[in-house]
C-alpha positions in Angstrom: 190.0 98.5 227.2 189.7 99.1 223.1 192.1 97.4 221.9 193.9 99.7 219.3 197.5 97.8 218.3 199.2 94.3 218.7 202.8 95.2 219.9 205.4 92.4 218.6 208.9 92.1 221.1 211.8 90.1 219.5 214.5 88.8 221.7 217.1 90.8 219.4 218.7 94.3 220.6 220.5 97.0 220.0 221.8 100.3 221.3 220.5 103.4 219.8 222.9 106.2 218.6 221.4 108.7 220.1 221.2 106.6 223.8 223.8 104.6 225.9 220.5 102.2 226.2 219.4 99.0 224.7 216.0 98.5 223.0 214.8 95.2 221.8 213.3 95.3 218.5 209.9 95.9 218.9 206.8 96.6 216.2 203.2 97.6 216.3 200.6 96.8 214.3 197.0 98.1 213.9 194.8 95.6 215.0 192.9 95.4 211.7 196.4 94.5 210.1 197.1 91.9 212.9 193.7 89.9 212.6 194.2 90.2 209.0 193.8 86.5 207.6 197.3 87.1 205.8 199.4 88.4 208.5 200.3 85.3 210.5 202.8 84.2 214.0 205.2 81.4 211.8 206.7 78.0 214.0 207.6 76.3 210.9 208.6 77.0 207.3 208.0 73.4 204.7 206.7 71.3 207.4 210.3 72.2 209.8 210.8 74.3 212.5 212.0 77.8 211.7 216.0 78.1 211.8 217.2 80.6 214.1 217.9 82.8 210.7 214.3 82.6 209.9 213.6 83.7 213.0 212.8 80.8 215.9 211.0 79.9 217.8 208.1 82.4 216.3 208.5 85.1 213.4 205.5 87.4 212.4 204.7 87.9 208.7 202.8 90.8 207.6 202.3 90.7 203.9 202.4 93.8 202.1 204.8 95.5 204.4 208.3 95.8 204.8 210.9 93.4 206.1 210.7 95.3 209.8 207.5 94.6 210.6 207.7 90.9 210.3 209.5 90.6 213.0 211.8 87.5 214.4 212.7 85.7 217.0 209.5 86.8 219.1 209.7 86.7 222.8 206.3 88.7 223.9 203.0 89.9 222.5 201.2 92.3 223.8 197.9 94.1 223.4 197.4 97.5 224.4 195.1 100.6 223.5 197.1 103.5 222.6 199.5 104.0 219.8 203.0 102.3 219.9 206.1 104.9 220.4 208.8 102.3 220.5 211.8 103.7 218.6 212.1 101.7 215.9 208.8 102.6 215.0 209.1 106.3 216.0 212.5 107.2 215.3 213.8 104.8 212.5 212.2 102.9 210.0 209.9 105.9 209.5 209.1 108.4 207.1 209.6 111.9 207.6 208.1 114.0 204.8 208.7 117.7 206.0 212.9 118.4 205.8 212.7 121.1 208.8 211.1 119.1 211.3 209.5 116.2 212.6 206.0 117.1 212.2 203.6 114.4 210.4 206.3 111.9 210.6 204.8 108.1 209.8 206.0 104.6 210.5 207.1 102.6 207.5 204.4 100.3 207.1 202.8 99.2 202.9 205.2 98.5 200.6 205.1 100.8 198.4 206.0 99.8 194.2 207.4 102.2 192.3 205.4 102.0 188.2 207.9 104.6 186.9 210.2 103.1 184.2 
């Protein structure tokens, strides 16, 4: 097996609009984000264990990205070799740049900083 993403399961949940079914919150990352030497599995926060609104007993930070993909309150990791289609990866938090259709849709991932004035 080539491992392709680290898949991040949080003991949070939710029910889906669109289903009568409840998904916990689950993210993906690439494994060259996950073995990053910034991204990091948090147990404490200034030498004390994480609060349950930071997130215990583990939270996942990935710099750089959005708020999602750090997620809390983690329950299981696990590795696999194929790309993640959880739906808070596939269906929200995701970018969807053609209006007609789904086509070339993209996870939210990077921050991305808006120069403009």
């Amino acid at each position: 097996m080539r491992t392709k993403e680290i898949v991040f399961e949080g003991y949070d949940h939710g029910q889906r609009t669109d289903s009568n079914k409840l998904y916990n919150f689950s993210r993906s990352l690439p494994i060259e984000i996950a073995l990053d030497e910034d991204s990091l599995i948090a147990y404490e926060y200034n030498n004390h264990p994480l609060s349950f609104k930071h997130g215990f007993p583990l939270r996942l930070i990935v710099p750089g990205w959005y708020g999602m993909a750090s997620v809390k309150w983690i329950k299981k990791i696990v590795v696999i070799d194929n790309e993640f289609k959880g739906p808070f990866q596939t269906v929200d938090y995701v970018y969807y740049p053609n209006q007609e259709n789904d086509n070339e849709k993209i996870p939210v991932t990077t921050i991305n900083v808006n120069n403009s004035p």
